[in-house]
Structure formats: structure tokens, C-alpha cells
C-alpha distance (Angstrom), angle and dihedral (degrees) to the residues before:
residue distance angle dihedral
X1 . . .
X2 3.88 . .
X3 3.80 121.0 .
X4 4.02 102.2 -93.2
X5 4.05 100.3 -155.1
X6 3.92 92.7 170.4
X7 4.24 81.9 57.3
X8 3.30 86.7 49.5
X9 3.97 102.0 50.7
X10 3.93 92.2 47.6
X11 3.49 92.4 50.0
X12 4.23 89.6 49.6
X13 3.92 84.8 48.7
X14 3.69 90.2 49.0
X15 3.59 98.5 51.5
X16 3.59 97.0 44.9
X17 3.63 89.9 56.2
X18 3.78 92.9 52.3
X19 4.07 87.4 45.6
X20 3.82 88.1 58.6
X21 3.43 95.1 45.6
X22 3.25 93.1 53.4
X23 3.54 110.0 36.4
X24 4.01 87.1 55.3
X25 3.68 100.8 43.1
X26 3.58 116.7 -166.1
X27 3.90 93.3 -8.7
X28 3.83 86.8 108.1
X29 3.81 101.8 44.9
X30 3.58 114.8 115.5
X31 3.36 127.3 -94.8
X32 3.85 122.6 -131.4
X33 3.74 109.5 -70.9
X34 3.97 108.0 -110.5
X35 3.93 107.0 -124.4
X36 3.85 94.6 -116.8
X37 3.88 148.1 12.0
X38 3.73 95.6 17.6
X39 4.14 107.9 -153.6
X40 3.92 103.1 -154.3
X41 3.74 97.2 58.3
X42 3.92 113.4 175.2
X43 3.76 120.1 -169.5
X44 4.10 121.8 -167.1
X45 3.41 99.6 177.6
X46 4.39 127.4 72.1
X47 3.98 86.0 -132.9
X48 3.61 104.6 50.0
X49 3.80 82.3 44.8
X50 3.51 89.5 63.8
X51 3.78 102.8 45.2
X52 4.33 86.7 43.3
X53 3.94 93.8 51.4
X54 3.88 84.3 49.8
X55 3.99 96.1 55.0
X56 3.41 109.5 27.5
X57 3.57 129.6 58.9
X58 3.96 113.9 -119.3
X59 4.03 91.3 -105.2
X60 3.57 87.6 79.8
X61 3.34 105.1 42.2
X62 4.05 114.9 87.0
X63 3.81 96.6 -174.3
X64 3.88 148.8 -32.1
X65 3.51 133.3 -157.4
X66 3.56 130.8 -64.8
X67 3.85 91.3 -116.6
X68 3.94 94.6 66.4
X69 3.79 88.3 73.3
X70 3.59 81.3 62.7
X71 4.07 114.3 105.0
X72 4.14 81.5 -173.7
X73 3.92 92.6 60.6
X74 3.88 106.1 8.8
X75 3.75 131.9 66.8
X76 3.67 89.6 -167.0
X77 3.89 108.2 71.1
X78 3.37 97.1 134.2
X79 3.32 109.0 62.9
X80 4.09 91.8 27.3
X81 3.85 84.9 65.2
X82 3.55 89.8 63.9
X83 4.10 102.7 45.3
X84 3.63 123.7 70.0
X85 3.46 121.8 -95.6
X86 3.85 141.2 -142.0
X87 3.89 137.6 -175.3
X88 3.73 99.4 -134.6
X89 3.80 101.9 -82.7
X90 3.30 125.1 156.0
X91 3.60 93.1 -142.6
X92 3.82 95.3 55.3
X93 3.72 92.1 51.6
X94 3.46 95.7 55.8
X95 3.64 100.8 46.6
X96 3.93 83.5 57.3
X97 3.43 91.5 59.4
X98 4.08 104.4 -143.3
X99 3.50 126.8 -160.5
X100 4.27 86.9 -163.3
X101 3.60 129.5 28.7
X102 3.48 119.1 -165.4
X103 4.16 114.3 -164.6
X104 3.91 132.9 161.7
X105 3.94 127.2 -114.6
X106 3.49 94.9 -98.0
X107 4.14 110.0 21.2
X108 3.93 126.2 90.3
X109 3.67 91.2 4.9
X110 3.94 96.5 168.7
X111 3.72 90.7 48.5
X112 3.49 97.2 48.3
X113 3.86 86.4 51.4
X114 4.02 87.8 53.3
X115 3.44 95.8 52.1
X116 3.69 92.4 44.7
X117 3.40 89.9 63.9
X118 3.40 105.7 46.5
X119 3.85 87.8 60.9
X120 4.10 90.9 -100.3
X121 3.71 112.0 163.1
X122 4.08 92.7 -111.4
X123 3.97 115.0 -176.1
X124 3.41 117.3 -166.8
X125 4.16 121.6 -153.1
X126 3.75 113.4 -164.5
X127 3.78 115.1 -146.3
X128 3.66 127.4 -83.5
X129 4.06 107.4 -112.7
X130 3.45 99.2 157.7
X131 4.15 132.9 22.9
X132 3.58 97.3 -105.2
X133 4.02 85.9 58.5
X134 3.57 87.1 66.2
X135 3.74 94.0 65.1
X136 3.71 89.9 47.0
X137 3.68 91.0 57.9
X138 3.47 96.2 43.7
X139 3.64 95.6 51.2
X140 4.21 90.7 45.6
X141 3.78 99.7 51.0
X142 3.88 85.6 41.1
X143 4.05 89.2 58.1
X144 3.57 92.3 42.0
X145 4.18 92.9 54.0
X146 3.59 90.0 39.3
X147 3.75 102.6 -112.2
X148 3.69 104.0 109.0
X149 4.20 91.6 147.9
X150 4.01 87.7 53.5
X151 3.94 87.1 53.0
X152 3.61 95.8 47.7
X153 3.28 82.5 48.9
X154 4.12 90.6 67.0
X155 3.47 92.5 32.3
X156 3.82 84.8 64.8
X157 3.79 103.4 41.0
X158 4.21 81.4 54.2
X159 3.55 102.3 46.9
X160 3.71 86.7 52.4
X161 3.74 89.2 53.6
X162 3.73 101.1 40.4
X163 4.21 79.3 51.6
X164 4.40 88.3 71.1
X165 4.29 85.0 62.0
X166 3.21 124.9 67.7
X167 3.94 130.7 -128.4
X168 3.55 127.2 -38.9
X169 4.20 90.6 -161.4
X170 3.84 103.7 144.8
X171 3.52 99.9 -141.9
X172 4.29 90.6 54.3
X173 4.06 93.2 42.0
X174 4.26 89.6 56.5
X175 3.77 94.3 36.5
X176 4.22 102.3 50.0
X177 3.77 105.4 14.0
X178 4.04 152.0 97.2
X179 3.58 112.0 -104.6
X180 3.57 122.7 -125.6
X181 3.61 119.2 -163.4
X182 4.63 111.1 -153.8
X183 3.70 123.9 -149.0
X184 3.41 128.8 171.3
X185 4.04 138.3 178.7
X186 3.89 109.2 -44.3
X187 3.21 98.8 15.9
X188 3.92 106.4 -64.9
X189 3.89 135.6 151.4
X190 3.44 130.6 -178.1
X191 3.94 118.9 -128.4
X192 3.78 126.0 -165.8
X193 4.12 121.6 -46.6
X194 3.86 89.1 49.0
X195 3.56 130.8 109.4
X196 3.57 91.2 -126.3
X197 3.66 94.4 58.0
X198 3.34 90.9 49.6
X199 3.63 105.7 50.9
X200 3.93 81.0 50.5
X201 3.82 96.1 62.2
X202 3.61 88.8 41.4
X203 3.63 89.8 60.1
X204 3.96 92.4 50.5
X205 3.56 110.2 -95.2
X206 3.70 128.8 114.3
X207 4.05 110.1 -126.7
X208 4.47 141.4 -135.3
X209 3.65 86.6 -115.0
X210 3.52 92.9 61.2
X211 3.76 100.2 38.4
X212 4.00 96.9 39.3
X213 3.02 89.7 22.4
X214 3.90 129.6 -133.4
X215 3.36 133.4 146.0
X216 4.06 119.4 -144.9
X217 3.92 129.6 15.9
X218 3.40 113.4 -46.5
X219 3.95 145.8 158.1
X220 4.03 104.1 -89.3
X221 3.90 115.6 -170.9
X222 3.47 123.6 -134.1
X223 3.63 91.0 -122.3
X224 4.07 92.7 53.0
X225 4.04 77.1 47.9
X226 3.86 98.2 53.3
X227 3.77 91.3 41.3
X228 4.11 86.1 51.6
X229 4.15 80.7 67.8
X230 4.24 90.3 -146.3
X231 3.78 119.2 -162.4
X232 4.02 90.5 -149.1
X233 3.48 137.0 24.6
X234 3.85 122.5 -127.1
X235 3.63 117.5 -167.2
X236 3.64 142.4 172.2
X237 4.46 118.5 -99.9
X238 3.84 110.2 -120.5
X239 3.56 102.7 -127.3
X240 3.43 94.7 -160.2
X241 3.70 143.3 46.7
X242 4.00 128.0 -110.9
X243 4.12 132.4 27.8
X244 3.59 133.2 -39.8
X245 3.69 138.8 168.1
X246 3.84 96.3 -124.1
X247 4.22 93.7 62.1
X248 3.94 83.6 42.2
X249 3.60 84.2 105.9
X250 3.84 92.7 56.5
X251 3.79 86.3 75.7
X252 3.82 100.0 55.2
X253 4.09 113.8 124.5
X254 3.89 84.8 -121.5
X255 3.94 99.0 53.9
X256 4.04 89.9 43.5
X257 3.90 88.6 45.2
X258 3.45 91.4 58.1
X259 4.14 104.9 30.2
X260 4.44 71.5 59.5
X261 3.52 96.2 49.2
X262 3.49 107.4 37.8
X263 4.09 128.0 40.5
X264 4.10 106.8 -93.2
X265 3.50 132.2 -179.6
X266 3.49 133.1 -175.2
X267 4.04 125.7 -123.6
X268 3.76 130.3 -148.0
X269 3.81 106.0 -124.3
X270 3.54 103.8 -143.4
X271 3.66 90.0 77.7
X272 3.97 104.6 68.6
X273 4.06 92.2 23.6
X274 3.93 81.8 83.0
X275 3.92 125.6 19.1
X276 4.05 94.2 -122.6
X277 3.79 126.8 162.4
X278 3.90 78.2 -114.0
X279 4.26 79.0 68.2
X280 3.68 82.2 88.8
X281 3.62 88.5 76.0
X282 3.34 98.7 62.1
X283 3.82 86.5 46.1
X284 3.83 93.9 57.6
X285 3.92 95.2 37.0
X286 3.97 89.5 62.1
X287 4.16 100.0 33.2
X288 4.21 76.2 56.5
X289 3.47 90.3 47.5
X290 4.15 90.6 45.6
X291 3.73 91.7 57.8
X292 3.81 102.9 44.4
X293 3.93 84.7 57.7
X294 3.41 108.8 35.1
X295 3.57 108.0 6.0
X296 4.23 126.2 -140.2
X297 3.60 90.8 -58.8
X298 3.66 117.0 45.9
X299 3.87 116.2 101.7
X300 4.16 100.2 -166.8
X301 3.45 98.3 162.7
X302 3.88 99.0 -172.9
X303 4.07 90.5 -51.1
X304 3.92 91.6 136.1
X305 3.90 120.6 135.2
């Protein structure tokens, strides 16, 4: 049987882990949870990095994820830069010694476990796939930090911006508007139930997911795309100069037929990674985009040539 290194290194991180835990007993077991505004906050998850880095101030906040000092996934670079950072360890959390950790649905899953059992107070943020999730986040991670008033605060400030765009009801966005076909690096689209689709309809366009449909985000090919007949062209903002097999796509005959034939725009992908009130952005940048092309009026509805 071939040497398996990668084996090899997860079982070294494993039992190092165990070592610790052993060797210092009950030094890392959590402490009571203090009943509000927590002051070691740990997030393991880009979203809930987000949201935390918009309520708390960054004395409280003990690290976030490498991926916040991302400007191709986080709209928060500037104050990630300045907070420590970890990749989801188990290890690193504990030697930071939170009194919150914050952690998505589906990220860090064995360290979230971990902490669970050693009585950490774990908080866990479901993802945004719709708008209104947005303001359920918002309002959970601001209970759990203790600054419920500061998140009603944003939850305000967006309502009143979400109230300049019209509905997002699924039924009305297939039925009466443009449609706007998304594709993103290698060759992905996102159907119905995701943020992205959401923020779309919001803006006034009908969507793929509706018309193919598919729910989720999934591999689309540019055939199933052509035969969608789109009025617009959504696609995902390279955030980052030179080649790579994952916009290969973006060079296809089909793709540049129709990015020439039909109005196309390109949008930055840190806004519908994470449901943000920075969302709205993405929201404006395509309702904008709607009207230039096809004014107030125009139903389309994937009529193109």
C-alpha cells in the first residue's frame, strides 16, 4: 500500500489535540457564559464574521476567519486585517479562550462539536437564502453579543432600503419580468432558495432557477443556458488578475455570443457570498442595471433571440 502522508498529518493533528487535552485537564473547559456582551467572541464561519464585525466593536472580538481578509468573499477587509485570524481549528479556538463562538450550519463541523462538548457557548447562524434571512441573522447574533438596539438599528436602515425595490414574490418576478441568466467561476448558477436568486428578483428580474428550474447552487451548462433564452447576462467579478481554469468557461463562443447579444454586467461576489446589510448593494447595482436596459416597463421574460 502507498505511503498516505495526508493520513498521516491528520492523525499527528489529532493526537496532539488529544495530548493537550489531556495533559491540561480541565484548564480549557468553559467557563460560565456571562449573561450579556460576551468579550472573547470567536467566529468560524465568513458570514457570522460579517454580521459580528458589524455589531461589535473589535475589543470583543478575539478572531475571525481567514476568509474575511478576503475582498473576493468578504465585505469587511478593513477591519478583518486588523483582528486575528484562525482556520477553524479546534486547537486555536481554545487557546483563545472565547466566551461566544459564532459558526455557520455547515463550516468547522468537528470543532463546533468539540466545543459543544466542553460546555463552550457555541452559536450557530444558518445561512442567508433569502433577504428576509438576513434580518434574522442580524437580529440573532445581535442577541447573542448583547447589542440587540445596535441590530435593530441595521435591521431598520435595510428595511428602509429594501422598501425603494419592489417585490421579490416568485410567482410575479417569472410572470412580468426580464430574465437574467447567473454564472459564476466553473460554470455555476444559482437556482431558487439562494441569496443570489433572491437579491435578483428583488432587483426586478425573473431568474434560471425559476424558469429551468433548480433550486440551490448547481453546475448549469451553457447549453441549458442558451436554451433558457435570457434577456441579460449576470456573471460573477474576477477578483483577481491573470488565467485560471475555473473562468475557462467565460471564453466559450456561446457565453461571448450572448454577453454580445444581450446587455451583461458583471457582479462583485462578496455581496451574495454572505447576506450582509451591504447585500443592498448588489440589489441597487442590478435594479440600475435593469433600467438602463429595459427600462420600468419592459416585461422580457427570457424572449431574447
Amino acid at each position: 500500500m502507498p505511503y498516505n502522508w495526508l493520513q498521516t498529518v491528520k492523525a499527528i493533528d489529532v493526537l496532539a489535540l488529544s495530548v493537550l487535552l489531556c495533559v491540561c485537564g480541565g484548564a480549557f473547559a468553559a467557563k460560565a457564559p456571562p449573561a450579556q456582551r460576551p468579550g472573547r467572541i470567536v467566529s468560524l464561519n465568513l458570514c457570522t464574521d460579517q454580521l459580528l464585525m458589524m455589531l461589535v466593536e473589535p475589543e470583543r472580538i478575539a478572531a475571525v476567519t481567514f476568509l474575511a481578509r478576503d475582498p473576493a468573499s468578504s465585505v469587511m477587509v478593513g477591519i478583518a486585517q486588523k483582528l486575528p485570524i484562525t482556520w477553524g481549528k479546534a486547537e486555536e479556538v481554545l487557546l483563545l479562550k472565547p466566551d461566544l463562538v459564532l459558526a455557520g450550519s455547515y463550516t468547522s463541523r468537528a470543532t463546533v462539536s468539540l466545543l459543544k462538548k466542553l460546555k463552550y457557548r457555541v452559536v450557530v447562524i444558518p445561512p442567508a437564502t433569502g433577504i428576509a434571512d438576513i434580518v434574522r441573522n442580524i437580529r440573532t447574533i445581535g442577541k447573542a453579543v448583547g447589542e440587540e438596539k445596535k441590530a435593530e438599528k441595521l435591521v431598520l436602515r435595510l428595511g428602509k432600503q429594501l422598501a425603494r425595490y419592489g417585490s421579490d414574490d416568485k410567482a410575479n418576478a417569472k410572470a412580468k419580468r426580464p430574465l437574467a441568466a447567473l454564472y459564476f467561476a466553473n460554470g455555476y448558477s444559482a437556482g431558487t432558495n439562494t441569496l443570489a436568486d433572491s437579491v435578483v428578483r428583488k432587483s426586478g428580474f425573473a431568474t434560471p432557477g425559476e424558469k429551468l428550474p433548480f433550486s440551490g447552487t448547481q453546475k448549469v451548462s451553457l447549453e441549458q443556458l442558451l436554451l433558457a433564452r435570457p434577456d441579460a447576462i449576470v456573471v460573477g467579478q474576477r477578483s483577481y488578475a491573470g488565467t485560471a481554469l475555473a473562468y475557462e468557461l467565460f471564453r466559450h463562443p456561446v457565453l461571448r455570443y450572448l454577453t454580445r447579444h444581450r446587455p451583461a454586467m458583471a457582479l462583485e461576489n462578496a455581496l451574495t457570498v454572505c447576506g450582509t446589510p451591504e447585500t443592498i448593494r448588489a440589489i441597487r447595482a442590478l435594479a440600475g442595471f435593469r433600467r438602463r436596459h429595459f427600462g420600468s416597463g419592459r416585461t422580457g421574460g427570457g424572449n431574447g433571440e
